[in-house]
C-alpha positions in Angstrom: -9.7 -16.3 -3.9 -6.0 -15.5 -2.2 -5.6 -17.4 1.1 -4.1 -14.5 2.7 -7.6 -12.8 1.9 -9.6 -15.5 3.8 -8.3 -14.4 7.5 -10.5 -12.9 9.5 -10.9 -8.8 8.9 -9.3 -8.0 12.4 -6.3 -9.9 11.4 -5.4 -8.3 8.0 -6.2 -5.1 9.9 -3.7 -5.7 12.7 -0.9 -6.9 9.8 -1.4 -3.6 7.7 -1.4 -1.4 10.2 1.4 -3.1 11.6 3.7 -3.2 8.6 2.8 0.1 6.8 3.5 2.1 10.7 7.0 0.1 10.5 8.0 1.0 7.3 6.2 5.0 7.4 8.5 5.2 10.7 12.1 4.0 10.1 15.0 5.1 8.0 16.7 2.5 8.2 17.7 1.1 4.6 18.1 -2.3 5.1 14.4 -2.2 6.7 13.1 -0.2 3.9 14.8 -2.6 1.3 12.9 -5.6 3.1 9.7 -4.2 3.1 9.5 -3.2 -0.5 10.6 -6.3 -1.6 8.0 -8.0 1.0 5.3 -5.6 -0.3 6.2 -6.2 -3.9 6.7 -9.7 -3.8 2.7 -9.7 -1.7 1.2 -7.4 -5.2 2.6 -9.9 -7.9 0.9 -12.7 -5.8 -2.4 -10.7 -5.7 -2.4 -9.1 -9.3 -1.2 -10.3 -12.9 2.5 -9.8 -12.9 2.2 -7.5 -16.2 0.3 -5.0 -13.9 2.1 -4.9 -11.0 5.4 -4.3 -13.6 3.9 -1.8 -15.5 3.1 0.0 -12.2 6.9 0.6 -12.1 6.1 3.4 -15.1 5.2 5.6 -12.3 7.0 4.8 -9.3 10.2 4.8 -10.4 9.9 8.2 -11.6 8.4 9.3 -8.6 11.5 7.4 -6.5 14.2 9.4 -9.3 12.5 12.9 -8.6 12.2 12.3 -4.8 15.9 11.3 -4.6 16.8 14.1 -6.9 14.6 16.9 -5.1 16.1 16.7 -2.1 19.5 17.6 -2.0 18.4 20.7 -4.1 16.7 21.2 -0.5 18.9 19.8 1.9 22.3 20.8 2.2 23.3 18.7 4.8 26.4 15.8 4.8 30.1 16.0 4.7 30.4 14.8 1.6 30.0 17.1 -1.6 29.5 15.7 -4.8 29.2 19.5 -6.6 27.8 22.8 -6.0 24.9 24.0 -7.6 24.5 27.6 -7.3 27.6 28.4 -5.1 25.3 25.6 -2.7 26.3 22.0 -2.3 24.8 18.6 -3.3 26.0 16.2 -0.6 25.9 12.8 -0.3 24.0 12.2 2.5 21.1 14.2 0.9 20.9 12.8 -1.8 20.8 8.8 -0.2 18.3 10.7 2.5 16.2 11.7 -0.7 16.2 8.0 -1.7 15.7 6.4 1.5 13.0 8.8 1.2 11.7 7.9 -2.2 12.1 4.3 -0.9 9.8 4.5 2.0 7.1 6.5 -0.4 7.0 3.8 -2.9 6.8 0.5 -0.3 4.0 2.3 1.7 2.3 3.0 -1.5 2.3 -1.0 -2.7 1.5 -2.3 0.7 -1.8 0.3 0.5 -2.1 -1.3 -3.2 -2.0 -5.0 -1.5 -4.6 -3.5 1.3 -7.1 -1.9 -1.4 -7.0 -5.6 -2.9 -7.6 -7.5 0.2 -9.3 -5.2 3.0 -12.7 -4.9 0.9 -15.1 -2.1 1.9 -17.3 -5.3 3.3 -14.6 -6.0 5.8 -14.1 -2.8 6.9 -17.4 -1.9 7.3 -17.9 -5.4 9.5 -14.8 -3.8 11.6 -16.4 -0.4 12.2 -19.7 -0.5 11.1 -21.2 -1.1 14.7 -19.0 1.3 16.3 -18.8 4.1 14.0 -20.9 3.6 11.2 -21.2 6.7 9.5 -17.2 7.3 9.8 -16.6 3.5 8.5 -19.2 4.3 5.4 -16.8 6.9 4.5 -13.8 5.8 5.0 -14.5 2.8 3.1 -15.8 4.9 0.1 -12.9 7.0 0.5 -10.6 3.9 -0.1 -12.6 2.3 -2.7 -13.0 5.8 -4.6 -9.1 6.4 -6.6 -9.5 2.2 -7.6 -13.2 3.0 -8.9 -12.1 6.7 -10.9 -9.5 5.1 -12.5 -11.5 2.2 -13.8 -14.2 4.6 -14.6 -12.0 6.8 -16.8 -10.7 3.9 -18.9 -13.8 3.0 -19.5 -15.3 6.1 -20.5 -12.0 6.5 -22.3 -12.9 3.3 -24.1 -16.0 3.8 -24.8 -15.4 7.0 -26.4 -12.7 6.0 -28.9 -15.1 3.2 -29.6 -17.7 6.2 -30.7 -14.8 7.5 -32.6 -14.8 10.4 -30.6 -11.8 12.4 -30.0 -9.6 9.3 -31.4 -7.0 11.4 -33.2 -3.5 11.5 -32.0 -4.0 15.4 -31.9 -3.2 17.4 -28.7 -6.5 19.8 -29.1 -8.4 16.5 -29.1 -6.7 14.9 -26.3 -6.9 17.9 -24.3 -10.5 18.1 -25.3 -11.6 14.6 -24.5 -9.2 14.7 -21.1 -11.6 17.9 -20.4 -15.1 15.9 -21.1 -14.0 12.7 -19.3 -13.0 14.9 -16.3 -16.5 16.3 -16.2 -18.5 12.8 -16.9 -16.4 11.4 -13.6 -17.4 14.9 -11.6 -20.9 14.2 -12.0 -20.4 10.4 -11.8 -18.8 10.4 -8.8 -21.4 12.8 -7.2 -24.5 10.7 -8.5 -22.3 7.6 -6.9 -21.9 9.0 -3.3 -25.3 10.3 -3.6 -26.8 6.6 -4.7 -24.5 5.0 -2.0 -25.9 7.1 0.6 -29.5 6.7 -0.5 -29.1 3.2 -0.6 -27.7 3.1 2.7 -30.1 4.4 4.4 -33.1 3.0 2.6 -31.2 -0.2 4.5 -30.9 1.3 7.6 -27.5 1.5 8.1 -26.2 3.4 11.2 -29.4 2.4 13.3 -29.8 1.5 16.9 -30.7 -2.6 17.4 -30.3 -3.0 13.4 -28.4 -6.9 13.1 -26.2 -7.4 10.5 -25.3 -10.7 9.0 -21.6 -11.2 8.0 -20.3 -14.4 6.8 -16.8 -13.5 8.9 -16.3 -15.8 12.0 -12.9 -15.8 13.8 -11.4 -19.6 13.9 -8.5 -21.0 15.3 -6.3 -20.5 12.2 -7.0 -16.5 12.6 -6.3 -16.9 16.4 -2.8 -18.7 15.4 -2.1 -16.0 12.4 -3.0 -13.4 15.1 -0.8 -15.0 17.5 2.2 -15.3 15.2 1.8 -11.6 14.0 1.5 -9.9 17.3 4.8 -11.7 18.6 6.6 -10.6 15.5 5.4 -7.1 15.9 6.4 -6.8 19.7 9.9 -8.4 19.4 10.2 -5.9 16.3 9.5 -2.8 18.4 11.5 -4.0 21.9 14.7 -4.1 19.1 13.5 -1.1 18.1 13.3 0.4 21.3 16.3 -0.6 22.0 18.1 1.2 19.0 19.6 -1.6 17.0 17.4 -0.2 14.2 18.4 3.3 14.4 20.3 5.1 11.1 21.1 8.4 10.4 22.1 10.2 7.6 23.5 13.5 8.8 26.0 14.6 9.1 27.7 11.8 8.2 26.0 8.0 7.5 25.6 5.5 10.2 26.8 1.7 9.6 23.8 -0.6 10.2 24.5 -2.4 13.4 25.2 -6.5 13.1 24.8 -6.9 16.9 22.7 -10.6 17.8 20.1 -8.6 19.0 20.1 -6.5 15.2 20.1 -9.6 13.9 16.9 -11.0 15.3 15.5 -8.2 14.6 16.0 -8.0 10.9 15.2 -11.6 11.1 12.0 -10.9 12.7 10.9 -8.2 10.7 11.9 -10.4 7.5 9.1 -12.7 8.8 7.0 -10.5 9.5 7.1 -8.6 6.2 7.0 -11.9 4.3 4.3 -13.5 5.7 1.5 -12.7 2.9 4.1 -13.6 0.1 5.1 -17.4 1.8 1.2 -17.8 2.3 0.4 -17.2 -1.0 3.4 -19.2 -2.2 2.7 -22.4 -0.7 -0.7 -22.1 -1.5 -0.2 -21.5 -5.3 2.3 -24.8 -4.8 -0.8 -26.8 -3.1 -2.9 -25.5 -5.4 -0.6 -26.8 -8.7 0.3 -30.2 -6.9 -3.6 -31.0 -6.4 -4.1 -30.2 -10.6 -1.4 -31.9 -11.6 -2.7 -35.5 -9.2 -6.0 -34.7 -12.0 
């Protein structure tokens, strides 16, 4: 179990919301830069480090073709690098395209950190009182692209273990792509239908029905909470305050060192970090304790 896991629901919900909203909302670089790192640093503590690298086989493409796609786009910026059909490629639209890119990619590995923490169970203890059919289905919603993906490598598996469609030849891959997309089509109907059935069978949803949760909010989520609402309100008065505003047109901004910037940054650096030190110095407890054995 990951120690940043074991806070109360309410206060991983605050933190995600709180740090995907900053980094969905800025443009600032040296924010953006932060928060991947922050975000990054959070998945290799949650998942086997051969994963979380391997994930890089499809977001770095996704970054290049973002940062790429743009100035084909955008014509905007002083500075021309060439022209491209009598049209120029500045600049400015291409770093826009990669600050871009940059922001895509962090928000995408701080939802991959939320799948992995924020279980449906939490959620549904969040919202399951006050809007219990919405919760049911955003929960499912969340938990449904982890749960296809398993699914189709192991009907993928399963099938080469058959020795169906096991050929390296493109008619048979197309083939067996076409026959595991069905099999997850009715799967994930008979699924949603199941989870619906079984729901209700439980009485989900109904008026004076008690639920038992094991979740109870303790002084260390009251501290956690503390600490992350102070970080998140001295980050937006800074921001409100413009020491975190960049543009990139027409020309790029310098990133302001002012000593209110610099709290800021320091702030958010905290903020963005927190998961990562938790898990740190618990992974340091955790191999001091086994090496005392």
């Amino acid at each position: 179990m990951k120690l940043f896991a074991t806070y109360h629901p309410s206060v991983l919900l605050v933190y995600f919301i709180g740090v995907i909203g900053i980094t969905m909302f800025t443009m600032n670089p040296l924010l953006l830069l932060i928060s991947f790192l922050g975000a990054f640093g959070f998945a290799i503590q949650l998942e086997n480090k051969q994963i979380v690298f391997a994930s890089f086989a499809f977001y770095i493409p996704m970054f290049f073709l973002i940062s790429v796609t743009n100035p084909l786009f955008s014509h905007n910026g002083v500075t021309p690098l060439f022209f491209l059909n009598d049209q120029p490629v500045t600049l400015e639209a291409m770093l826009y395209g990669a600050a871009i890119g940059g922001m895509i990619v962090s928000v995408m590995y701080w939802c991959r950190c939320y799948n992995l923490i924020m279980t449906s169970d939490k959620f549904i203890y969040l919202f399951g009182k006050v809007i219990p059919k919405l919760s049911l289905v955003i929960s499912m919603a969340i938990r449904f692209v982890p749960l296809f993906i398993k699914q189709i490598k192991h009907i993928s598996t399963v099938q080469k273990t058959m020795g169906i469609y096991a050929t390296k030849s493109i008619v048979d891959r197309v083939l067996s792509g076409f026959r595991i997309f069905s099999a997850m089509i009715t799967w994930s109907l008979e699924n949603a239908v199941d989870t619906a059935a079984s729901m209700r069978a439980r009485g989900y949803g109904l008026s004076g029905r008690t639920n038992f949760s094991l979740f109870r909010f303790t002084l260390r989520d009251g501290i956690m909470l503390s600490v992350i609402l102070a970080l998140l309100i001295t980050a937006l008065i800074g921001n409100n305050m413009g020491v975190l505003d960049y543009s990139f047109y027409p020309r790029m901004s310098r990133i302001q060192i002012s000593p209110l910037a610099i709290i800021t940054y320091i702030t958010l650096l905290t903020l963005l970090f927190i998961p990562f030190v938790v898990e740190v110095e618990e992974n340091r407890k955790w191999n001091y304790y086994i090496s005392k054995i």
